[in-house]
C-alpha positions as a printed NumPy array, in Angstrom:
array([[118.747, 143.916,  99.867],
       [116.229, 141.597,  97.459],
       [118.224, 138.757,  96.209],
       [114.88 , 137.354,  94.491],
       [113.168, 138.3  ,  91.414],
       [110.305, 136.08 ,  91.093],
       [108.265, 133.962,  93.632],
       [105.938, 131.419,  93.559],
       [103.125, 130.869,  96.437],
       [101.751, 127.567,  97.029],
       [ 98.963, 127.343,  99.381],
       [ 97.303, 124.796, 101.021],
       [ 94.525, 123.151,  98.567],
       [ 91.208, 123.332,  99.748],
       [ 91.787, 126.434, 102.206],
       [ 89.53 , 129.202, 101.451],
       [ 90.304, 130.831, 104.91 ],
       [ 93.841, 131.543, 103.495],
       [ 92.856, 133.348, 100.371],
       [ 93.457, 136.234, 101.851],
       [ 97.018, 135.489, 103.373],
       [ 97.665, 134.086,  99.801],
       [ 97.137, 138.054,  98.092],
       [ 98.215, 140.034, 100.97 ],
       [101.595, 138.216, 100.236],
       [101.659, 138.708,  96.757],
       [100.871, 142.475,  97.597],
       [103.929, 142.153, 100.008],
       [106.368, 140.822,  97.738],
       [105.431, 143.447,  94.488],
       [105.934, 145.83 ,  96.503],
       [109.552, 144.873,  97.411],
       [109.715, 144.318,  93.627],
       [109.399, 140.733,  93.752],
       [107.068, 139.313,  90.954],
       [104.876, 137.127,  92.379],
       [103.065, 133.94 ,  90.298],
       [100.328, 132.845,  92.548],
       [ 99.917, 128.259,  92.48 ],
       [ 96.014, 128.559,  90.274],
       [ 95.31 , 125.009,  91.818],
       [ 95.24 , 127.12 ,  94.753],
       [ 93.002, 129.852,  94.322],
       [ 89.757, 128.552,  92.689],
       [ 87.529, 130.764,  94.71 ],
       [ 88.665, 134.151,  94.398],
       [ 91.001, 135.195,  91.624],
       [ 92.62 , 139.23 ,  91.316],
       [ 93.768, 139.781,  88.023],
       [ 96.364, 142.27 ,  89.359],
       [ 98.916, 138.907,  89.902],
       [ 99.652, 136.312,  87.884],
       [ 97.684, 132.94 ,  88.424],
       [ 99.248, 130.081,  86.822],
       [100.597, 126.185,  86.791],
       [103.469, 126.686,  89.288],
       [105.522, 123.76 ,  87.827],
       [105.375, 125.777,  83.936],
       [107.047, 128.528,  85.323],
       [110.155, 126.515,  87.525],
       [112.619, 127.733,  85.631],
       [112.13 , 131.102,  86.215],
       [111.425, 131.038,  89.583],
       [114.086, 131.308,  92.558],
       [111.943, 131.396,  95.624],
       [108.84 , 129.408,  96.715],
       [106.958, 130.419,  99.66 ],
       [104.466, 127.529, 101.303],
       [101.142, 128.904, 103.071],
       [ 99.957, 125.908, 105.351],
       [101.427, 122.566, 107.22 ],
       [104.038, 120.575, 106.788],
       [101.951, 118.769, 104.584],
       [102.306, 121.178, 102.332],
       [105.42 , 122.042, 102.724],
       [106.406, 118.391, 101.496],
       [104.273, 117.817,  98.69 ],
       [106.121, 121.135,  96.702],
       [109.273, 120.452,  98.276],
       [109.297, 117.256,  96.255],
       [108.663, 118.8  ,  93.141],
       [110.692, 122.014,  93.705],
       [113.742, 119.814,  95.101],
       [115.342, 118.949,  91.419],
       [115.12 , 123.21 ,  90.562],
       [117.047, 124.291,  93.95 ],
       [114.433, 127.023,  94.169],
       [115.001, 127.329,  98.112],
       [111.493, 127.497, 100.288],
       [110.129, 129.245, 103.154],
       [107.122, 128.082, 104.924],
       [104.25 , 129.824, 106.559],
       [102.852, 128.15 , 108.896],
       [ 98.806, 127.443, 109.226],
       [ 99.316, 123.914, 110.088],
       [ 99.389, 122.515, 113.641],
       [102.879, 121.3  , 114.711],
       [104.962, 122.852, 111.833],
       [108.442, 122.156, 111.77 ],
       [109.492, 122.613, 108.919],
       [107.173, 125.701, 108.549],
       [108.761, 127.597, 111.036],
       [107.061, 131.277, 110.014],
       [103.977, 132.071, 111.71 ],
       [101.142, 133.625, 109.82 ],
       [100.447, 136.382, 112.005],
       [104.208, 137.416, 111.632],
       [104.566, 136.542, 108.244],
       [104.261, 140.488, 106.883],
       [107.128, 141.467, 109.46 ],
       [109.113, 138.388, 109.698],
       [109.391, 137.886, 105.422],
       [110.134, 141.731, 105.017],
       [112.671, 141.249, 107.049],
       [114.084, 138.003, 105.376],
       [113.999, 139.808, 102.09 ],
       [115.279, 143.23 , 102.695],
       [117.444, 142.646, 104.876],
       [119.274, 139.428, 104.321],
       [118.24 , 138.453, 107.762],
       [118.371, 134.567, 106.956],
       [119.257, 130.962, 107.857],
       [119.388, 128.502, 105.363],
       [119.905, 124.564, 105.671],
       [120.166, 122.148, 103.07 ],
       [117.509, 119.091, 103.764],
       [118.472, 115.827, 101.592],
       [115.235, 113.776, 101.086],
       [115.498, 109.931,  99.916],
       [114.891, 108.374,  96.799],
       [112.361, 104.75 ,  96.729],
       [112.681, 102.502,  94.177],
       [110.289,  99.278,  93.099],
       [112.279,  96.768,  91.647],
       [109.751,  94.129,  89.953],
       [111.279,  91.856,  87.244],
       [114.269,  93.425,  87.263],
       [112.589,  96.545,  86.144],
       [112.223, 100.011,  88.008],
       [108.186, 100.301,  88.156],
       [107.632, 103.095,  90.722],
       [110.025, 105.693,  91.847],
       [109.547, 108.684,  94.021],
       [111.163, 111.141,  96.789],
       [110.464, 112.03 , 100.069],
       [111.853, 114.238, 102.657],
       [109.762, 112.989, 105.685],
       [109.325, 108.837, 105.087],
       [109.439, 106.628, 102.811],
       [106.943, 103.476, 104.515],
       [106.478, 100.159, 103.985],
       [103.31 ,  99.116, 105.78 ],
       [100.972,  95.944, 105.561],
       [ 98.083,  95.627, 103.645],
       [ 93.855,  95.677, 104.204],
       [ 94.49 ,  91.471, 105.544],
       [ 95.894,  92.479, 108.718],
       [ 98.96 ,  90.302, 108.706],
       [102.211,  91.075, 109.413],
       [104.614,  91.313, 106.612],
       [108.077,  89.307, 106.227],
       [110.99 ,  91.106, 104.193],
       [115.281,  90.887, 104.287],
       [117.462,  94.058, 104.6  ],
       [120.847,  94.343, 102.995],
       [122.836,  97.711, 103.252],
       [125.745,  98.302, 100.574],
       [125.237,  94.702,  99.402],
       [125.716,  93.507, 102.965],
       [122.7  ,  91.006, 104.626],
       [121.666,  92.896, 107.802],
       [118.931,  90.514, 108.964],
       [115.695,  88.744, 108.302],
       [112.111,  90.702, 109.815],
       [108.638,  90.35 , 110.431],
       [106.672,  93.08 , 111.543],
       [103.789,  95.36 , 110.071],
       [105.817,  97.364, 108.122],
       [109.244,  99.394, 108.097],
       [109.882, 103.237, 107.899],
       [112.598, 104.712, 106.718],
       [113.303, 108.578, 108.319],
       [115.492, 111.014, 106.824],
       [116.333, 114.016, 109.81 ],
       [113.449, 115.845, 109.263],
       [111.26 , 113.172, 109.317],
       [112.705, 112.195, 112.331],
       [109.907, 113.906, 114.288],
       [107.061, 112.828, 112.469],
       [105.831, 108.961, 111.464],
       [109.258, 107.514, 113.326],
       [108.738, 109.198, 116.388],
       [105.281, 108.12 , 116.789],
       [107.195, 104.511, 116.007],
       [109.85 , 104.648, 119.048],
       [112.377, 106.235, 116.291],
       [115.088, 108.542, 117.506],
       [115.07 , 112.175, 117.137],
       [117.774, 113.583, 114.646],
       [119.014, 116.618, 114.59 ],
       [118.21 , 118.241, 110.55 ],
       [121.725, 118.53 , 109.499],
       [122.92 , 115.318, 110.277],
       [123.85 , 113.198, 107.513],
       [122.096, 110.032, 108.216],
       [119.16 , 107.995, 107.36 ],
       [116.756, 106.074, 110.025],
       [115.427, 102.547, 109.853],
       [112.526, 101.832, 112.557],
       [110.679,  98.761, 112.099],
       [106.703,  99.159, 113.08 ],
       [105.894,  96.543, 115.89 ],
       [108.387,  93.716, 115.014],
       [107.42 ,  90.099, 116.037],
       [110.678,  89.814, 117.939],
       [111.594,  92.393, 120.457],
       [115.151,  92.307, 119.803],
       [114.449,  94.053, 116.093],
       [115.216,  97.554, 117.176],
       [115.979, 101.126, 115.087],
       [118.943, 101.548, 113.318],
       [120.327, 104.575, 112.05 ],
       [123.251, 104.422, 109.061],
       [124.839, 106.594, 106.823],
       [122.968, 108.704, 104.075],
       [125.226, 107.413, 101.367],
       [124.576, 103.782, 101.808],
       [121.991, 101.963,  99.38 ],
       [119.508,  99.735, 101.069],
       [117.497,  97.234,  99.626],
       [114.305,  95.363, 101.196],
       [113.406,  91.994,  99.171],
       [109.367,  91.538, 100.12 ],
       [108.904,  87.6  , 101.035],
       [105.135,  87.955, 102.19 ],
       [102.275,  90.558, 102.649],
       [ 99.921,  90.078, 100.458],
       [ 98.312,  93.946,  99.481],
       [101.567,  95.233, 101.513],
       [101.803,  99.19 , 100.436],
       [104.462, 101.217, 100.041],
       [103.697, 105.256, 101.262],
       [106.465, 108.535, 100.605],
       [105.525, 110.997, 102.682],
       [101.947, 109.665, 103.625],
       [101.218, 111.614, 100.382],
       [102.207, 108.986,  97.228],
       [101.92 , 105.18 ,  97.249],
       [102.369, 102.074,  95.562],
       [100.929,  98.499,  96.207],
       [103.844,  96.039,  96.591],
       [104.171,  92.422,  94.922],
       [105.896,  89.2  ,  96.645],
       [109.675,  89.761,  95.695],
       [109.926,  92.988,  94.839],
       [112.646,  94.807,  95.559],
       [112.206,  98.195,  97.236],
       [115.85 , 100.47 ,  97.1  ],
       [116.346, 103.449,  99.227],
       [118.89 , 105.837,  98.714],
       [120.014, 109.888,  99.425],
       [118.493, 111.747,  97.047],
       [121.006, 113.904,  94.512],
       [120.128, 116.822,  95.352],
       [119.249, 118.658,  98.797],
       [115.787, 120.896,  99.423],
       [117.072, 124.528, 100.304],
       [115.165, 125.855, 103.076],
       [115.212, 129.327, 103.892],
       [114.397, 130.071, 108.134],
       [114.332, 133.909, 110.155],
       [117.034, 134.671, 112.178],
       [115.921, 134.152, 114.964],
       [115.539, 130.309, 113.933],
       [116.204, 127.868, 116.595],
       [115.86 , 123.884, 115.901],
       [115.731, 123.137, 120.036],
       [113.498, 126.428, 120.482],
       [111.218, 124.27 , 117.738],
       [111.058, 121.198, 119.642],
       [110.697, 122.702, 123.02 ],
       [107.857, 124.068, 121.596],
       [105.972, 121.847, 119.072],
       [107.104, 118.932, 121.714],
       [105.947, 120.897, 125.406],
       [108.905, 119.686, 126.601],
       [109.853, 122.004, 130.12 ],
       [111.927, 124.616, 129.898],
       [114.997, 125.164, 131.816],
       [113.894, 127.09 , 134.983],
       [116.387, 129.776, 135.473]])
């Protein structure tokens, strides 16, 4: 049973080896009679006039399914702009860990006929988190993420000094070389590389690692995703502020940087056979249970 109408496919830029993926997909989905609008930004190389080529974002409010050829990477950058349309995603993976793009390509014809004919699906509700610059007492940068948002220091080298205050409440005083801030399913990406916990995707919290702290007793926190916390920059001259390694902004003495849940979740759409711990036994090597 097809419960879509219309589908978008966003590939990886700059991937000419997945041209043909990207049309053998689109064949795929007319013929379950699923209209398929192809990303143009996409396709420069090779373009069949049999599908429709176009802006993706012009057409978001027809669309109510988005399928991602590539990484995570990918993945993130159009779940960020698909996020505020609930169009829920499935990702194809061509990227080299992948968990968030949990199809492989050389299943994708059986695995996605499957998903889409026969209702043979898992879906999961990701929230990503909202930055804010505060400068002057005026918003000058906002953006989402559903990996990271990070503070990091600049091109001088030297460590950066900043307070954190959750729900109005001082938490403490740090210096360090920057700060990340991990929702679940960025919980095995930037913050795991940073001594961050690993959180399972459906859990309702958000991470705070700081990245090598002067004092050792500065260690990860994790809170609730409905708090609001604020970071007040006190030094760091050319300190940055990255979403996703994907979008940044440079950072001024005194700014205020606010992170909050974001208001509304990205709908991801998994195979039934989907496992989260099958995912990190895998992508992680970790040794399997001898039976």
């Amino acid at each position: 049973m097809v419960q879509f109408s219309k589908a978008a496919i966003i590939a990886r830029p700059n991937s000419e080896h997945l041209t043909e993926q990207v049309y053998q997909l689109a064949e795929l989905l007319q013929s379950l009679g699923i209209k398929p609008f192809i990303d143009q930004s996409y396709t420069q190389n090779v373009i069949k006039s049999d599908f429709v080529h176009c802006d993706i974002e012009e057409y978001l409010p027809q669309i109510d399914l988005a399928i991602i050829i590539g990484g995570d990477g990918t993945l993130l950058s159009a779940g960020r702009k698909l996020v505020a349309h609930e169009i829920p995603l499935i990702g194809i993976n061509q990227g080299k860990l992948g968990f968030m793009t949990d199809v492989s390509a050389n299943d994708m014809i059986c695995v996605l006929t499957e998903m889409l004919t026969e209702d043979k699906i898992i879906e999961d509700e990701r929230y990503l988190i909202s930055a804010q610059i505060i400068r002057d007492n005026q918003v000058v940068y906002q953006s989402l993420a559903l990996n990271d948002v990070v503070i990091s220091r600049g091109a001088m080298g030297t460590m950066i000094e900043f307070d954190i205050t959750i729900d109005n409440e001082f938490v403490c005083l740090q210096k360090a070389d920057g700060l990340i801030f991990a929702t679940p399913s960025g919980s095995t990406a930037y913050s795991l590389a940073a001594g961050g916990p690993i959180v399972h995707p459906l859990a309702k919290v958000i991470s705070v690692i700081p990245i090598c702290p002067q004092s050792m007793s500065n260690r990860p926190i994790v809170v609730h995703d409905d708090v609001v916390i604020r970071v007040q920059m006190l030094t760091g001259a050319e300190s940055v502020i990255h979403c996703d390694g994907q979008e940044y902004c440079e950072l001024h003495p005194n700014d205020i940087i606010q992170i909050s849940k974001s208001e509304r979740p990205l709908r991801l759409l998994h195979p039934a056979h989907y496992s989260y711990y099958r995912t990190l036994r895998n992508k992680l090597h970790w040794a399997k249970r001898v039976s």
